[in-house]
N, CA, C and O atoms as a GROMACS GRO file, in nm:
protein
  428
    1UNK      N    1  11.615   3.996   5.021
    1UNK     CA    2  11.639   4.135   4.991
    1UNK      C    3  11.531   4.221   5.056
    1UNK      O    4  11.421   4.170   5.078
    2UNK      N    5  11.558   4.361   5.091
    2UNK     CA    6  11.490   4.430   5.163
    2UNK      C    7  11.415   4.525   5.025
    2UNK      O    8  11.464   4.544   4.913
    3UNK      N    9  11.281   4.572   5.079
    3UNK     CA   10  11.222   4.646   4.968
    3UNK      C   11  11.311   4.750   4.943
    3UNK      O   12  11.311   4.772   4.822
    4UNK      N   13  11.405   4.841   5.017
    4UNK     CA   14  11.479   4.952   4.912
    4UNK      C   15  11.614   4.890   4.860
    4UNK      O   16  11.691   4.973   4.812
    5UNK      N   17  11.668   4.728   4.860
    5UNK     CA   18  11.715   4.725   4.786
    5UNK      C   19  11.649   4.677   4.640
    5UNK      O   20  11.695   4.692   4.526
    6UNK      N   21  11.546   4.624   4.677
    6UNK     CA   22  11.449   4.631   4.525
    6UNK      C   23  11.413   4.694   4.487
    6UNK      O   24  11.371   4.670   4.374
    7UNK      N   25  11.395   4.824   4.538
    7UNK     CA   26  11.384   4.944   4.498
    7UNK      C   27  11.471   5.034   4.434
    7UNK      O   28  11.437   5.122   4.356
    8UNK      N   29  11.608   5.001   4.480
    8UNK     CA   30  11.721   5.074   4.410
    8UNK      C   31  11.764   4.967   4.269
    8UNK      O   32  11.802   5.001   4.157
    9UNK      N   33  11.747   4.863   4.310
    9UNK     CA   34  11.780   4.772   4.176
    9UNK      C   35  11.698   4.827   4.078
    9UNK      O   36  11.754   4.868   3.977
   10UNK      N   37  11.520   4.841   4.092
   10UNK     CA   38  11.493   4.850   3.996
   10UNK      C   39  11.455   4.997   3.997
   10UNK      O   40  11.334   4.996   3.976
   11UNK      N   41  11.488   5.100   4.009
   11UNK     CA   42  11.550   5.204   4.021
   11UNK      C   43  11.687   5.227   3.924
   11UNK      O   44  11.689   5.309   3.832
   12UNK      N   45  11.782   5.154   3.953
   12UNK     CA   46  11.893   5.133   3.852
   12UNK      C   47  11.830   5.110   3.699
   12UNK      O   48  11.856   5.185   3.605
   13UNK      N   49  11.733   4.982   3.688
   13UNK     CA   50  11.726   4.904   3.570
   13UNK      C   51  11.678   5.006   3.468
   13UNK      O   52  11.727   5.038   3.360
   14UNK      N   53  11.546   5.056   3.543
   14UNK     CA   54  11.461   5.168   3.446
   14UNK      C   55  11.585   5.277   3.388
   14UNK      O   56  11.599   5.292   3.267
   15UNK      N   57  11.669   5.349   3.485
   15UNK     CA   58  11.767   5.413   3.445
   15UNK      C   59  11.882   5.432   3.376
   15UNK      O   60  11.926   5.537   3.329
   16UNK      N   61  11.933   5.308   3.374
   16UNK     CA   62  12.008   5.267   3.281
   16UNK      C   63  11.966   5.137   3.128
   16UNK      O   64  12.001   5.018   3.130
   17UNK      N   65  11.919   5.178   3.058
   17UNK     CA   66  11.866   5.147   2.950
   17UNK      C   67  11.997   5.049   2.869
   17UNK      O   68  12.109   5.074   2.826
   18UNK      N   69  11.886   4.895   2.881
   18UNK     CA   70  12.013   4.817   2.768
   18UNK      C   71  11.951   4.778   2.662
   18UNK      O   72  11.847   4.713   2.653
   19UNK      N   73  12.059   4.847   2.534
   19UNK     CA   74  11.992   4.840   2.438
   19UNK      C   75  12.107   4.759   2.327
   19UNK      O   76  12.228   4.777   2.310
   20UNK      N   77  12.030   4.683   2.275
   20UNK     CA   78  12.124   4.604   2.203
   20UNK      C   79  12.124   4.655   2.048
   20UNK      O   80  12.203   4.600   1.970
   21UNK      N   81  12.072   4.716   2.021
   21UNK     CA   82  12.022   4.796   1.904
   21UNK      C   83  12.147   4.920   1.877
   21UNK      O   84  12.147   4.998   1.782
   22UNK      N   85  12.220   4.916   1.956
   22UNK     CA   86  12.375   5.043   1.991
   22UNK      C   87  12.460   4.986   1.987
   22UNK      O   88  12.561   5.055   1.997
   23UNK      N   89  12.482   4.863   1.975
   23UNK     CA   90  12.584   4.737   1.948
   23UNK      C   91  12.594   4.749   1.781
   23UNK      O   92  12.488   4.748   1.718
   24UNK      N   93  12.734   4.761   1.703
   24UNK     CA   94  12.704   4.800   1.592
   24UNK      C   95  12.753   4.586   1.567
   24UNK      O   96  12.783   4.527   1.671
   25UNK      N   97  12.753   4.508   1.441
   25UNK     CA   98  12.764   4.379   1.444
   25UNK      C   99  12.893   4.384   1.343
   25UNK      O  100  12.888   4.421   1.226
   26UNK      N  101  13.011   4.341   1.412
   26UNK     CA  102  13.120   4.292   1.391
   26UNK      C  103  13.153   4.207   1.242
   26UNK      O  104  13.266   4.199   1.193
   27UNK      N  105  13.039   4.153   1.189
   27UNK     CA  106  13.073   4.053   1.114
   27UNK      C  107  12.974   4.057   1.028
   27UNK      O  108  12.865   4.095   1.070
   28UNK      N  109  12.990   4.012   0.862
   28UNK     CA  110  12.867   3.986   0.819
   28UNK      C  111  12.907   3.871   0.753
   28UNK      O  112  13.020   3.822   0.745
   29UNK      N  113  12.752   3.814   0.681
   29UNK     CA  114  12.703   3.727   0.660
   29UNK      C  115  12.661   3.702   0.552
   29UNK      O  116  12.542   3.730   0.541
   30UNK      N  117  12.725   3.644   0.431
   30UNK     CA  118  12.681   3.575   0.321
   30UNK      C  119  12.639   3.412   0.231
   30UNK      O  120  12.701   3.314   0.191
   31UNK      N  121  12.515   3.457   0.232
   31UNK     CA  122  12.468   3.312   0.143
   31UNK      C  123  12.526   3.279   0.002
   31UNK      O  124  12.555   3.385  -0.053
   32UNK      N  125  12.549   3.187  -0.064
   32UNK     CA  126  12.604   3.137  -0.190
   32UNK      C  127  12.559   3.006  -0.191
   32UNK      O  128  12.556   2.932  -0.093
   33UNK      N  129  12.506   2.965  -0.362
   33UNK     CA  130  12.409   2.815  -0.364
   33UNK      C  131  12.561   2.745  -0.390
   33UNK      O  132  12.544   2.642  -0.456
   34UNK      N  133  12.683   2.764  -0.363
   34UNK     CA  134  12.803   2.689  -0.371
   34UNK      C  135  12.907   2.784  -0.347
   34UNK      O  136  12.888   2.903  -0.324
   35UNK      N  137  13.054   2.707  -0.355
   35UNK     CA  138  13.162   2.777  -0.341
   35UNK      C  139  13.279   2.653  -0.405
   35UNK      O  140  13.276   2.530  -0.412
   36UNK      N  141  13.413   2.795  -0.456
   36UNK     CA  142  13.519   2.747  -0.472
   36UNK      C  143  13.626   2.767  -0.404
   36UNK      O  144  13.660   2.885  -0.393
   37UNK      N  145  13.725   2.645  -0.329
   37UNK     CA  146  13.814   2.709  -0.267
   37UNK      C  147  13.977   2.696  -0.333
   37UNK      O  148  14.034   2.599  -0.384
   38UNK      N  149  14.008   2.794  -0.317
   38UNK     CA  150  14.155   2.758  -0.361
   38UNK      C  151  14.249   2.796  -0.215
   38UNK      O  152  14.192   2.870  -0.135
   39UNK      N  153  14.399   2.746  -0.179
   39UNK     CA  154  14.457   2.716  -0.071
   39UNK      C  155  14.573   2.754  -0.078
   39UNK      O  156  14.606   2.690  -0.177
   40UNK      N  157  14.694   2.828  -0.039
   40UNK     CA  158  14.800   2.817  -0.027
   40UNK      C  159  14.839   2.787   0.103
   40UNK      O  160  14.826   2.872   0.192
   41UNK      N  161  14.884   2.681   0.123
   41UNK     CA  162  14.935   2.627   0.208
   41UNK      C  163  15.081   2.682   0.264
   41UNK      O  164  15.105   2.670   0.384
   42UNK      N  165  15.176   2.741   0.177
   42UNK     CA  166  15.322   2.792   0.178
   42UNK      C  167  15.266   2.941   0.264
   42UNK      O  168  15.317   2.946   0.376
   43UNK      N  169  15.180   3.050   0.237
   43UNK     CA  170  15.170   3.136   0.269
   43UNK      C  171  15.026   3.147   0.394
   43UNK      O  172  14.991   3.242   0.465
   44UNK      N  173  14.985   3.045   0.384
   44UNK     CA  174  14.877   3.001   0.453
   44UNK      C  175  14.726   3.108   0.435
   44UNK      O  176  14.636   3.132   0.516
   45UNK      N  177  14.748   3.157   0.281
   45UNK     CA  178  14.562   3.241   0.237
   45UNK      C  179  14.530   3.104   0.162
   45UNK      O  180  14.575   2.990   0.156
   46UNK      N  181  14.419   3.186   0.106
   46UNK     CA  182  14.346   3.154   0.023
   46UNK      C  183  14.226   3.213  -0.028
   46UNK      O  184  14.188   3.318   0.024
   47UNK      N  185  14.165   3.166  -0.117
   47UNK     CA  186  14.036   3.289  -0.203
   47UNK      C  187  13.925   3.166  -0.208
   47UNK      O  188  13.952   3.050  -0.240
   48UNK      N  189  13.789   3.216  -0.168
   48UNK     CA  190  13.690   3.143  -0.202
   48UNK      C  191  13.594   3.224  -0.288
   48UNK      O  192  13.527   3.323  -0.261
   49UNK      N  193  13.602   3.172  -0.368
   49UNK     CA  194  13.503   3.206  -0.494
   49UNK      C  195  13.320   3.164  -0.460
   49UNK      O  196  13.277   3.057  -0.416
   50UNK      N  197  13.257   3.266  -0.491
   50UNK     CA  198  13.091   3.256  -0.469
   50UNK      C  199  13.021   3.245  -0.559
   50UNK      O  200  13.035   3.340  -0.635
   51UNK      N  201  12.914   3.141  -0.607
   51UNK     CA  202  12.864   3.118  -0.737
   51UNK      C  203  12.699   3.179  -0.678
   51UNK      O  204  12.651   3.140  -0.572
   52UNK      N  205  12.656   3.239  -0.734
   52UNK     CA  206  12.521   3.281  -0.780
   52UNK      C  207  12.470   3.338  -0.594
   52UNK      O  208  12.410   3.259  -0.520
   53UNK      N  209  12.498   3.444  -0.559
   53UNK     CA  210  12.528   3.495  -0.412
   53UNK      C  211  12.458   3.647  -0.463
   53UNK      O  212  12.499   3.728  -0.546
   54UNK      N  213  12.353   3.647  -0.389
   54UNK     CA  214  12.264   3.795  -0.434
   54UNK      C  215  12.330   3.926  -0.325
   54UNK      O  216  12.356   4.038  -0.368
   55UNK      N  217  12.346   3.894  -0.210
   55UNK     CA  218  12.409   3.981  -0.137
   55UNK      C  219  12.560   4.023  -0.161
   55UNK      O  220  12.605   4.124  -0.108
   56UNK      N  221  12.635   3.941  -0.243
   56UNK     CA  222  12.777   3.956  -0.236
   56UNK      C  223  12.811   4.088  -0.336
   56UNK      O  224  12.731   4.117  -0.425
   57UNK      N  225  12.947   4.174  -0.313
   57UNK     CA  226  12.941   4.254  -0.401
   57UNK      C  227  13.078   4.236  -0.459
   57UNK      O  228  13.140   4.320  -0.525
   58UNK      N  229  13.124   4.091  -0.419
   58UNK     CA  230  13.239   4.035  -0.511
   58UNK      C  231  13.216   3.934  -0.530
   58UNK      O  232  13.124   3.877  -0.471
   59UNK      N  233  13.310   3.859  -0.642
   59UNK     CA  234  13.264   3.702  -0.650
   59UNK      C  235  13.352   3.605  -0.618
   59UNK      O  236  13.362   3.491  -0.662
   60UNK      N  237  13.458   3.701  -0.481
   60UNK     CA  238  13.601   3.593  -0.445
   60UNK      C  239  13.585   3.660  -0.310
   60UNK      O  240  13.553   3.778  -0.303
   61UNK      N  241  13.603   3.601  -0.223
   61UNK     CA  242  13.700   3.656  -0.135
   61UNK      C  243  13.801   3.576  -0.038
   61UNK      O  244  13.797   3.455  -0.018
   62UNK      N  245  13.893   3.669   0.019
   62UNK     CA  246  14.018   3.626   0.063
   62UNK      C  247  14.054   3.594   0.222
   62UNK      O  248  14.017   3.662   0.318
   63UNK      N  249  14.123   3.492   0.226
   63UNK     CA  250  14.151   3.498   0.390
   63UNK      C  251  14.287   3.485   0.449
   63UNK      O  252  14.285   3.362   0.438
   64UNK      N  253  14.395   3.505   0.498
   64UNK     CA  254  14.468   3.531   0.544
   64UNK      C  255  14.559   3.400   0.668
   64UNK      O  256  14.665   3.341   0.686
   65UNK      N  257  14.390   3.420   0.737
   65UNK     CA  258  14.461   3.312   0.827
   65UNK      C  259  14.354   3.225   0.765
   65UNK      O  260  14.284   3.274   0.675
   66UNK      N  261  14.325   3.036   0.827
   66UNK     CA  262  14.242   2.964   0.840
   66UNK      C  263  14.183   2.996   0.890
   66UNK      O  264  14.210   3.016   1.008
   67UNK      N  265  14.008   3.035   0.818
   67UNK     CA  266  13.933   3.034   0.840
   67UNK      C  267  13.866   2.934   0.937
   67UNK      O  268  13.948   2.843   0.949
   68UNK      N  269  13.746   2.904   1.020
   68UNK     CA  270  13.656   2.810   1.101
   68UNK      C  271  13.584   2.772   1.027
   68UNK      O  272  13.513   2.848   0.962
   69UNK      N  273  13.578   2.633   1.014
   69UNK     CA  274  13.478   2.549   0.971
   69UNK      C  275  13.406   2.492   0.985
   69UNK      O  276  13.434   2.373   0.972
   70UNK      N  277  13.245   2.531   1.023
   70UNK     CA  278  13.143   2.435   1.047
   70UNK      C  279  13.059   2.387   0.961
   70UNK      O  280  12.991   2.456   0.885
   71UNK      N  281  13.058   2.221   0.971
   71UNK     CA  282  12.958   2.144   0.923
   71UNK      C  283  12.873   2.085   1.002
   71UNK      O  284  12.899   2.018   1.102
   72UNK      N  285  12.735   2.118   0.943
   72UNK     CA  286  12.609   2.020   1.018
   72UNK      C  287  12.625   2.082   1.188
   72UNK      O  288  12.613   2.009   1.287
   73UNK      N  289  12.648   2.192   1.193
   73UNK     CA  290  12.689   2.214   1.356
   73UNK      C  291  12.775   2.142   1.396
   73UNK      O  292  12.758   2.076   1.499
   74UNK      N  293  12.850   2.138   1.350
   74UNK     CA  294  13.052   2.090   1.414
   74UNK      C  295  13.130   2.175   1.354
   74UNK      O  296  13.116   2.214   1.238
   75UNK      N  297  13.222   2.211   1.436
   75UNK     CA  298  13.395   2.250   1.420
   75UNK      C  299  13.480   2.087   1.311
   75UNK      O  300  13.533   1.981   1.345
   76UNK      N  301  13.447   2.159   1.171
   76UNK     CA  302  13.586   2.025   1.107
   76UNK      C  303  13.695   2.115   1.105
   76UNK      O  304  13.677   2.236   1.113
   77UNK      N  305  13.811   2.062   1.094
   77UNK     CA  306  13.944   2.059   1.017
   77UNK      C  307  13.919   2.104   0.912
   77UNK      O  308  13.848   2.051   0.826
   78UNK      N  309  14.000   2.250   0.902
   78UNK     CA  310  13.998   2.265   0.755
   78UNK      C  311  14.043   2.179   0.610
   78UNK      O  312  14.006   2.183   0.493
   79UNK      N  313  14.146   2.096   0.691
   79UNK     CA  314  14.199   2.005   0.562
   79UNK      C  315  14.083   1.905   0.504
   79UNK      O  316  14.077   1.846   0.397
   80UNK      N  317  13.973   1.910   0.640
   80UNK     CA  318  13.850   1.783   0.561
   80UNK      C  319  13.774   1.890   0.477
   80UNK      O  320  13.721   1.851   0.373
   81UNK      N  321  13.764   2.004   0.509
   81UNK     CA  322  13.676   2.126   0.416
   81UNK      C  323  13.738   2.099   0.302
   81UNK      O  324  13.688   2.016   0.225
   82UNK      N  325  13.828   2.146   0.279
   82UNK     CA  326  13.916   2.122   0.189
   82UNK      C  327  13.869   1.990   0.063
   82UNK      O  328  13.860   1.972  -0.058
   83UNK      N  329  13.851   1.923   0.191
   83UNK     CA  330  13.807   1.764   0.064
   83UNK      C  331  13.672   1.752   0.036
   83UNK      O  332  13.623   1.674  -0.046
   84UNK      N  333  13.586   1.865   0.135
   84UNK     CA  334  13.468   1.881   0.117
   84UNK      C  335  13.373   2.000   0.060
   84UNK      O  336  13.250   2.006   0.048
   85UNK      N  337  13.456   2.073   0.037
   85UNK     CA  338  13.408   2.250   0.016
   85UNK      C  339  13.255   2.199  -0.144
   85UNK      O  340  13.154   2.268  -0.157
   86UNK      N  341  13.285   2.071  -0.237
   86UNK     CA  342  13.233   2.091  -0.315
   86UNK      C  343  13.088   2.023  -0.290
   86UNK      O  344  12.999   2.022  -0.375
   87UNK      N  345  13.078   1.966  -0.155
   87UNK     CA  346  12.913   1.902  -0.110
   87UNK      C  347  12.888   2.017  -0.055
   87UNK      O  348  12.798   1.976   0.017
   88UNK      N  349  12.897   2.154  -0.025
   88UNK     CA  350  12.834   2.255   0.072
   88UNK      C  351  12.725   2.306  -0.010
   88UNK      O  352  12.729   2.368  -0.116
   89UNK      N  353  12.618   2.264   0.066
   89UNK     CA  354  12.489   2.336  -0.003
   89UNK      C  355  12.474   2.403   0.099
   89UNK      O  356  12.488   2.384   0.220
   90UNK      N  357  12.408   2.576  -0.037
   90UNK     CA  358  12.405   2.705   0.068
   90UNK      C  359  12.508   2.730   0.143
   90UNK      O  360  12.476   2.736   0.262
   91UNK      N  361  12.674   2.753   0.111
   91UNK     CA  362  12.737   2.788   0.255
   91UNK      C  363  12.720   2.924   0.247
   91UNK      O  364  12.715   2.991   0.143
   92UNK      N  365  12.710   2.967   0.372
   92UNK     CA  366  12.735   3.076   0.416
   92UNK      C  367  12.850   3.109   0.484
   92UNK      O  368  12.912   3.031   0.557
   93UNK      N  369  12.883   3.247   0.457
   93UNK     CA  370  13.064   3.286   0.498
   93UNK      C  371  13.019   3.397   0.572
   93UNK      O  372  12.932   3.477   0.537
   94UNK      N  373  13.093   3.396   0.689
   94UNK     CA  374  13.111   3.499   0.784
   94UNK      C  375  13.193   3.602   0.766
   94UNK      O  376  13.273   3.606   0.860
   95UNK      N  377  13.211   3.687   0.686
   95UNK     CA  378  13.321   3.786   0.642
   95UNK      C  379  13.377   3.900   0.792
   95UNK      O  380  13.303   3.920   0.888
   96UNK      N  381  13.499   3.952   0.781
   96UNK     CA  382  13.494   4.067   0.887
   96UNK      C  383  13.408   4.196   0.789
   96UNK      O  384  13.394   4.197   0.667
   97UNK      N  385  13.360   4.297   0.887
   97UNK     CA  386  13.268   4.378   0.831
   97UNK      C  387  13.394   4.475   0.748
   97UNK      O  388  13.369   4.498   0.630
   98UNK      N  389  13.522   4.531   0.803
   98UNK     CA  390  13.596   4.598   0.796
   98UNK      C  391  13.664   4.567   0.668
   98UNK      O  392  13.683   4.668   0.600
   99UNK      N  393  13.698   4.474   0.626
   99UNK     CA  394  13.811   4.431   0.484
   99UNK      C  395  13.745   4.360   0.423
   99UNK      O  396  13.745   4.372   0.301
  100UNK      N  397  13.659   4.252   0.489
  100UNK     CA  398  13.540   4.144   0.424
  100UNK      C  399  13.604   4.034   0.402
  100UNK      O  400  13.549   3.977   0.308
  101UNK      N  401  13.716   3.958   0.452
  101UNK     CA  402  13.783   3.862   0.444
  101UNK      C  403  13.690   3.787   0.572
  101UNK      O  404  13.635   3.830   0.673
  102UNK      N  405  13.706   3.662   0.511
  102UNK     CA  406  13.652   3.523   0.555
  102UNK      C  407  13.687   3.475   0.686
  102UNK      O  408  13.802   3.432   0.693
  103UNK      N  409  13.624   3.471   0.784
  103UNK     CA  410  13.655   3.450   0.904
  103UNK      C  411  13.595   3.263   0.920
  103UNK      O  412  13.662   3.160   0.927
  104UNK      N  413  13.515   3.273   0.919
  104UNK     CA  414  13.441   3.137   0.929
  104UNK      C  415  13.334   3.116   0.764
  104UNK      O  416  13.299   3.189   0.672
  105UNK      N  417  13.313   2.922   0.815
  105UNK     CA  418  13.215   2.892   0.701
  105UNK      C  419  13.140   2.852   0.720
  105UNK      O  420  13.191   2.761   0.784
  106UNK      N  421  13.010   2.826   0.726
  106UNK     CA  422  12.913   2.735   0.736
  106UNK      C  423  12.853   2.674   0.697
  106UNK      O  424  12.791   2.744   0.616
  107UNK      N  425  12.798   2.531   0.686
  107UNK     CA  426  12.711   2.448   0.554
  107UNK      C  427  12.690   2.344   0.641
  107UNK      O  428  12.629   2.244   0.604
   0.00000   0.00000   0.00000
């Protein structure tokens, strides 16, 4: 590269400011020392209930479609969540920010 295109690059950079701080965050994030799930399979929701969750400002919430399920850093099958929801220590639920329904889980 020639010095005025390093010059215009960083010319550009100073000028156009990236700020990630103007990004508003899509999703939030709740801790719970457990959870309950219940399933309808016919309509495909379900409600997970939050036991002792300081941030939450309900003590259920709902999801629509199947939620994502990670354990230990893996993608399971919800049907093994399902057989497993009652070993999750600390899960945390990814809610949408907008309705607060359950997008993903984590534990």
């Amino acid at each position: 590269m020639t010095q005025v295109q390093l010059s215009l690059i960083l010319l550009f950079w100073c000028l156009i400011p990236i700020s990630t701080a103007d990004v508003a965050a899509r999703d939030k994030a709740i801790e719970s020392t457990s959870i309950r799930v219940e399933f309808n399979s016919i309509s495909i929701s379900g409600i997970i209930y939050v036991h002792q969750c300081e941030q939450c400002r309900k003590s259920n919430y709902t999801f629509t479609k199947i939620p994502l399920v990670i354990r230990r850093g893996t993608t399971i099958a919800f049907d093994i969540f399902m057989n497993d929801f009652q070993n999750a220590k600390y899960p945390t639920l990814i809610l949408d920010k907008e309705d607060l329904t359950v997008l993903k889980v984590v534990y």
